[in-house]
N, C-alpha and C positions, 0 to 999 in steps of 0.2 A: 434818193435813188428811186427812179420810178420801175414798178414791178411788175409791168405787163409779162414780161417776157421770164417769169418765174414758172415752173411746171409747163414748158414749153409755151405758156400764155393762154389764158382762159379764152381767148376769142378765136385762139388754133385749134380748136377743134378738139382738143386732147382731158379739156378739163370743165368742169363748171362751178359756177364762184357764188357766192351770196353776201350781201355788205349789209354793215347798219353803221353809222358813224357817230361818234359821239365826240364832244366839244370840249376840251377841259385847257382849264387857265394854266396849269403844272402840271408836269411829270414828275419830278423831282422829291418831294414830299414823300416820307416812308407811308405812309398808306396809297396813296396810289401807285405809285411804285410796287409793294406788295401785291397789290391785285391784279395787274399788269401783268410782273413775271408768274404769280401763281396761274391766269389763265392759259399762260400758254404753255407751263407744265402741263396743263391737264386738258391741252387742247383732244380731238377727237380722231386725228390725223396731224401730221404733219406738214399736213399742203396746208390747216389753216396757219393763217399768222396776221398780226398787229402790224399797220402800217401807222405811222407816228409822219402826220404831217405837219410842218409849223408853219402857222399863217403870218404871225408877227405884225406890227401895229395898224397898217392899210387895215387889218378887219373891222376896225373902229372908225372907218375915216368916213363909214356912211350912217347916217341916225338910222336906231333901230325899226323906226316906222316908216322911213322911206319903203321899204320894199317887205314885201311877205315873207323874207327872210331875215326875221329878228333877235336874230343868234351872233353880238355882236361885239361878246368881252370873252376874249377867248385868243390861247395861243397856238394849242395845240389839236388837229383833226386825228382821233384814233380813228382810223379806217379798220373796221372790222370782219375779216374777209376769213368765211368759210368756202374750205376749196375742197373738190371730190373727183374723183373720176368721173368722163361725160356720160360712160358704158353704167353707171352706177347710178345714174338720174333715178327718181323717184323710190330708190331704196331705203332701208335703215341707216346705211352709211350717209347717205345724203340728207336725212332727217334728224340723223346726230349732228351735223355739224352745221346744219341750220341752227338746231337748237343752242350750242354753242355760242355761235354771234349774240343770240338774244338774249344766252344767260349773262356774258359777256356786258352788253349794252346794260343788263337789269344792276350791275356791282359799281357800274361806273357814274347811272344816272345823276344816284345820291349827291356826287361830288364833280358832278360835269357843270358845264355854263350852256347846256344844250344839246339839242342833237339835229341831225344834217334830215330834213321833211321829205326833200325829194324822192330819196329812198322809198318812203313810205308807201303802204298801200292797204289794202283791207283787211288784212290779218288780226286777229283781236290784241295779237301781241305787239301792235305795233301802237295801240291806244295808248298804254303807256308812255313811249317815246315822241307821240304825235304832242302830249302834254308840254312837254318840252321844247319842241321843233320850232316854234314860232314867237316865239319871246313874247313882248307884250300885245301881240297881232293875233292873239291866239282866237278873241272872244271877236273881235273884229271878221276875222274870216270863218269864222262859226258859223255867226248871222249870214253873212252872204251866201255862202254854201247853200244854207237853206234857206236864203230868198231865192235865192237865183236856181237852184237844181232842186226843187223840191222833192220831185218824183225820183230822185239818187241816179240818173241819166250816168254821172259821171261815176259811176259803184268801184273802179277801180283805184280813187283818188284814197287818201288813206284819211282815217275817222277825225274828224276835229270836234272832238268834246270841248263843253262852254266851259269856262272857267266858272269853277264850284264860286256863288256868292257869299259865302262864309269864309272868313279866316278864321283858320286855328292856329292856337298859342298852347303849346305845351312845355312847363317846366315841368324839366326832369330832374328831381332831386333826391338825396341820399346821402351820407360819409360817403369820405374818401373809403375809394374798393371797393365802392359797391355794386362796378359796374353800370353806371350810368350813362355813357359814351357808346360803351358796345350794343347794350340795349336801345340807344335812341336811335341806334347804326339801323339795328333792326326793324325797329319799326318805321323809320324813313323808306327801305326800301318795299316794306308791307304796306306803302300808301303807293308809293313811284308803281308799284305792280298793276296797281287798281287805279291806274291814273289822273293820281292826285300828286300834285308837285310840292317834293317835302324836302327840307333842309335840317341839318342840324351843327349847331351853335353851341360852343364853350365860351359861358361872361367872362368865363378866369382868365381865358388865352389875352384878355384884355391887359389884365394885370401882371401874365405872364411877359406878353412885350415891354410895360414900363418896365420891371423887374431886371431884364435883361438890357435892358437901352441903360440901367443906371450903374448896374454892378457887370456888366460886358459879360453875363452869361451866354450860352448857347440856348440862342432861341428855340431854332429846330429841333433839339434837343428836348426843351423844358416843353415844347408842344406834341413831342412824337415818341421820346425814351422813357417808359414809365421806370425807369431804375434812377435815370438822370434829376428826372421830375422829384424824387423821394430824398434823392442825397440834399436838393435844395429847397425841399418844404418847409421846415421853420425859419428859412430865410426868407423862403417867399410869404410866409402868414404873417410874421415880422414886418416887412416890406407892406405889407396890402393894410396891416393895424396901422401901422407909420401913416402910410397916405390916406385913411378911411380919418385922422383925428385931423392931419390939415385942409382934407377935402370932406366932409358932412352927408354935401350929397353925389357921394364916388358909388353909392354904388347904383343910384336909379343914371348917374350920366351913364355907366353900362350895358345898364339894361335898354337905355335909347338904343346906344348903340348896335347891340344885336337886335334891334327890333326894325332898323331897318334893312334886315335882311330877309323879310316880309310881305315885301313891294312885287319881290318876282315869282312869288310859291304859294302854294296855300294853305301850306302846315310849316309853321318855323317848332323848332323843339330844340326847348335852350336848356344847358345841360351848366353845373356849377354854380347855382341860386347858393345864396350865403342867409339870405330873408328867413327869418325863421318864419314867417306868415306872408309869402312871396303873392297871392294871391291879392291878401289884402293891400298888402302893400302899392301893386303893379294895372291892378284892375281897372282903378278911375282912372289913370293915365289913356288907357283906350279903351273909351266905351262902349264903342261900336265893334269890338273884336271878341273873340271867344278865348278865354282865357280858362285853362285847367291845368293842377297841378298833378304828378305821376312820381309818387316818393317811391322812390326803391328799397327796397327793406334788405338786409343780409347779417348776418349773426357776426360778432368782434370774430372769430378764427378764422371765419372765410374771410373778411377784409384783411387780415392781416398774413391768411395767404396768398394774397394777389396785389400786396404790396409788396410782402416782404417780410419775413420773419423780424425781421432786425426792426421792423419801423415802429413807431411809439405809436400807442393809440391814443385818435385828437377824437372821437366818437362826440358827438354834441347833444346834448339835452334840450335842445331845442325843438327836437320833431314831434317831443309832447306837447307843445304851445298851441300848434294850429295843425287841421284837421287837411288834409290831402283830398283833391277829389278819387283818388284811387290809390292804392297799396299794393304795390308788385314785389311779389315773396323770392326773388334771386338768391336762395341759398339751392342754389345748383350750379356741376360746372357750367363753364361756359358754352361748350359747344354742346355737350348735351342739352340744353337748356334754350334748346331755339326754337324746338318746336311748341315750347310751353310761348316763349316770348311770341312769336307769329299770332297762337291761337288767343291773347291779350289783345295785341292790338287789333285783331278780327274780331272779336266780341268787343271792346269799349270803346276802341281810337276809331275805326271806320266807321262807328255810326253816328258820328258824328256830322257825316256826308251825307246822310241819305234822304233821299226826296221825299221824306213824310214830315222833315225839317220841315223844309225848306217850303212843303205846301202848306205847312202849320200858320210858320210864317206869315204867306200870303192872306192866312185870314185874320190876321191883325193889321186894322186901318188905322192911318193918322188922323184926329181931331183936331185943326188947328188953335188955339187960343183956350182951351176945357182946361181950367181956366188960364186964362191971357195971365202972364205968356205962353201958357205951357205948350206945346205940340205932342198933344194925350195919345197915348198905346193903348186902344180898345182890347186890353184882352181878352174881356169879354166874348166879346165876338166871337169867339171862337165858339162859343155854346151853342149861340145863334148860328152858327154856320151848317151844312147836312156832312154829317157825318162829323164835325168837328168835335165831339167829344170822344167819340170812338176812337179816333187819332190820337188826341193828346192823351188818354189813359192810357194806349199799347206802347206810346213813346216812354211814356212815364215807367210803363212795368221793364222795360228793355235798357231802358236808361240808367237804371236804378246800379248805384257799385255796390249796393249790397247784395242780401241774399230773401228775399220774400218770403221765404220757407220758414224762416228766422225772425220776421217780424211779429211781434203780435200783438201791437194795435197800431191805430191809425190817426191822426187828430190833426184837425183841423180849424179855424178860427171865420164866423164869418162876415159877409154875405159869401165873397166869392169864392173864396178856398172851398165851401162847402159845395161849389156847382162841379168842382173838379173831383174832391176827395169822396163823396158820397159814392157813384160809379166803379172809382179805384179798389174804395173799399169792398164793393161789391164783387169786382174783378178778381181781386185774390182774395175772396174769403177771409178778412179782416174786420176787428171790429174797431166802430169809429166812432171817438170822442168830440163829441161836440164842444167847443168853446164858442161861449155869448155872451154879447155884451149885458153890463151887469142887470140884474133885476129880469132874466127873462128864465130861469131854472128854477122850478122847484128847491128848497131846500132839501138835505145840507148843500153848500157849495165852498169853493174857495175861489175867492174875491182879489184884486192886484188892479191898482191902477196904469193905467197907458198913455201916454202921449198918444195923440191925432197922429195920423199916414201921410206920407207926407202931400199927399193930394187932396186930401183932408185941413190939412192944415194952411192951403191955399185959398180954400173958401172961407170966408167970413162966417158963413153963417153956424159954422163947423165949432164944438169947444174945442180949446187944448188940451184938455183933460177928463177922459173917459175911463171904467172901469170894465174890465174883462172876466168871466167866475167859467168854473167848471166842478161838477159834483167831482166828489172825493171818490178814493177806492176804486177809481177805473183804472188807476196806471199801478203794478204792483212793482217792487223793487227789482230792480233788473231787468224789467220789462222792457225790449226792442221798439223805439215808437219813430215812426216817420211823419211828421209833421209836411201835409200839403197845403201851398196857398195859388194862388192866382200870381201874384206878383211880391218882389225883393227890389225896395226902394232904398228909402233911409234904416231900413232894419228896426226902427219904433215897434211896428205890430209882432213881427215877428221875436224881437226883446221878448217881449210881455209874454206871448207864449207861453216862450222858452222858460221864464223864469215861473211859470205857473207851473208847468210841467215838473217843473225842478219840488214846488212846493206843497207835490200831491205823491213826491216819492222818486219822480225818475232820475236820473243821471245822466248829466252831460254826456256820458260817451258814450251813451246808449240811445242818444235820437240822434237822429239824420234828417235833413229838411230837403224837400223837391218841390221846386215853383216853376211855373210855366213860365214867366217871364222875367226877367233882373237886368236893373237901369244901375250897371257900376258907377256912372258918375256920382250917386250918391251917396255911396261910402257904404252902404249897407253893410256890408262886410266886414271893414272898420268901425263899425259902432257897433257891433254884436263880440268883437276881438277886445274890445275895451271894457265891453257890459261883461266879459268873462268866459263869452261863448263862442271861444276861436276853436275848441275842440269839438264843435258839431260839424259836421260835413253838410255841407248846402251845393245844391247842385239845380241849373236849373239849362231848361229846356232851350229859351231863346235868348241872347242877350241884345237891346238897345242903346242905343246913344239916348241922353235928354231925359224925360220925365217916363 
């Protein structure tokens, strides 16, 4: 039904109207379905209302690059129309129900296929939906914009931000109930706000649909009734053991498969990791992507009150195995508990974006053939660069998931670790342990042999077998220690460390390692998870494809 002629018609003179459209594949689904009727309980007026247009398959019959309108899997147009009296223009009434549409558009983005560009204009609040408005045309009509209008001639047209050159990959992990879903809920739309296009992904739902394709459960159900979900949970872990011994590798075919859902956003956050070391596991798969893991923490009574009193607890001891890049404490309710979640992914997940990356970044050059074959990551460089160490230590201090105040010391192994940690240490008043190779410390020391780096171990002229020493008595039992290097290869240099560390007093769960740069194809990760050291937290700054 078309609704011009609703409030005598906005163009009668009688009323004035405000749209934002957004694009979704379903209606039908109990979450959007819920947000749907919940908005328009709690519209601001009665003249606003939800127009539900269905486009149906013609919206696919053009490629998404044919035209600057690349919004093009999708069935349904929510037209989002805030309406007011004309006599009421520029009021609070008119400001409320502006606001409306945009809170509106901000619930739905998370779970939209888009939003309609034309609408759009200079508003800041429209950056976020401009992220979305143009599918993969996005970065394409960026550039142009500003070749072609440099001086903003056209000021009225609405913002086209480039697409962020970083992907992020966040697992969300935790037990069952502990709220992993509704927090990744959250922090998707704390990225969509800041216009950054974010998705979020359940691996399980994968195993939910065989599940139900074999035993004719209710899909919909086992994906959207968390009551329904519980009555058939040891059929479903039953089910997923069954097929995990005749298929080996069920669960990385998976994790492909939510990965590519990747391709159109720039934060995916996959929710129902089973990898007790999902990191290590997941990382060499793509090396060019940024991968972090976000374990949910919640205490057995709270899981088992937002299951169910009646449910059995499956709690897993595997979350002591490997070390999570961050730890979010959800023993809160739920709704209470959203302002805690926002102000998380506002300090850890959004800085992930910010252009002191991303100009980090830019001062690392490629070398080709240093040495043949390699294609060398100078990170060095950075040293050499103006202002480039001032950069990487404020990232480093900001970056950091722990607490600095809490640290107290610092060590490093060198040459280069020491061009970055020296500064750092100086920055927050820390003291720093020198690690050198062997025979260059005064006695006493304690002495550990190392394998070559793996850069190292490409040149010839390089041994395979060097020794690393560090006086004694600088690390006391219990001591906080961060361990900074330049670079996380094959994990060799930083092994040896680690386990020096270990043999002058300190404890695995008490260092944390931060590196400015880390090439997952090497497994470095996976060889520190074997050598013992899955429970240090490593976290580094930029990640590379190759050497």
């Amino acid at each position: 039904m078309y609704m011009s002629k609703m409030h005598g018609g906005h163009g009668g003179g009688k009323t004035s109207s405000f749209k934002r459209c957004i694009f979704l594949k379903s209606v039908g689904d109990v979450k959007k379905a819920g947000i749907l009727v919940d908005v328009v309980k709690n519209r601001p007026s009665p003249l606003c209302y939800l127009h539900l247009l269905h486009g149906g398959q013609a919206v696919s019959d053009v490629a998404e690059t044919a035209t600057a309108f690349g919004c093009r899997d999708w069935m349904f147009a929510c037209v989002i129309t805030a309406v007011w009296p004309c006599d009421q223009d520029g009021t609070a009434t008119a400001r409320e129900a502006v606001q409306w549409a945009y809170d509106v558009a901000e619930k739905l983005l998370p779970l939209s296929a888009g939003a309609y560009g034309a609408d759009l204009g200079p508003d800041t609040r429209d950056k976020a939906l401009a992220t979305w408005a143009f599918g993969p045309n996005r970065t394409r009509l960026a550039e142009l914009k500003h070749r072609l209008d440099p001086d903003n001639v056209l000021a009225y047209a609405c913002t086209l931000p480039k697409a962020p050159k970083l992907k992020l990959v966040i697992l969300v992990t935790g037990e069952s109930g502990s709220g992993k879903d509704y927090r990744a809920d959250i922090w998707a739309s704390v990225f969509t706000t800041s216009a950054i296009r974010a998705r979020v992904v359940s691996i399980g739902d994968e195993t939910k649909r065989e599940y139900a394709a074999a035993t004719g459960s209710d899909l919909r159900r086992l994906l959207t009734d968390r009551a329904y979900k519980e009555e058939h949970r040891s059929a479903l872990t039953e089910f997923f053991q069954g097929q995990l011994k005749k298929r080996p590798e069920l669960l990385k075919d998976h994790f492909l498969k939510a990965m590519k859902n990747l391709a159109d956003v720039d934060v995916l956050m996959i929710t129902g990791m089973r990898d007790e070391a999902p990191l290590v596991t997941f990382s060499p798969l793509f090396p060019d992507t940024k991968l972090i893991e976000v374990r949910i923490q919640t205490s057995q009574w709270i899981r088992r009150i937002r299951r169910g009193r009646g449910c059995q607890d499956d709690s897993d001891s595997s979350e002591a195995k490997a070390a999570a890049t961050f730890t979010f404490d959800n023993d809160t309710d739920s709704r209470m508990g959203t302002e805690k979640v926002e102000s998380f992914a506002k300090r850890h997940l959004l800085s992930f974006f910010h252009e002191d990356l991303e100009r980090l970044a830019g001062m690392v050059p490629t070398i080709p053939d240093y040495p043949t074959p390699v294609e060398f990551r100078h990170v060095l460089n950075i040293v050499s660069s103006p202002n480039g160490l001032r950069l990487c230590n404020s990232l480093f201090k900001t970056h950091f998931a722990g607490d600095w105040a809490k640290v107290d010391v610092i060590a490093s192994c060198e040459a280069g670790g020491f061009l970055f940690a020296s500064p750092l240490a100086q920055q927050v008043d820390k003291p720093l342990i020198p690690i050198r190779k062997a025979g260059k410390l005064p006695p006493p020391v304690v002495l550990i042999s190392k394998s070559s780096s793996h850069i190292s171990s490409l040149a010839e002229h390089y041994a395979t077998e060097e020794g690393i020493e560090m006086n004694p008595d600088l690390v006391s039992d219990g001591a906080s220690v961060v361990v900074v290097d330049d670079v996380l290869a094959s994990g060799r240099t930083l092994c040896a460390v680690l386990r020096l560390l270990c043999e002058t007093g300190a404890r695995v769960e008490d260092i944390s390692v931060m590196v400015v740069a880390e090439f997952p194809y090497h497994d470095g990760r996976g060889f520190l998870q074997r050598e013992g050291f899955g429970g240090v937290n490593i976290q580094s700054l930029l990640v590379f494809a190759g050497a």
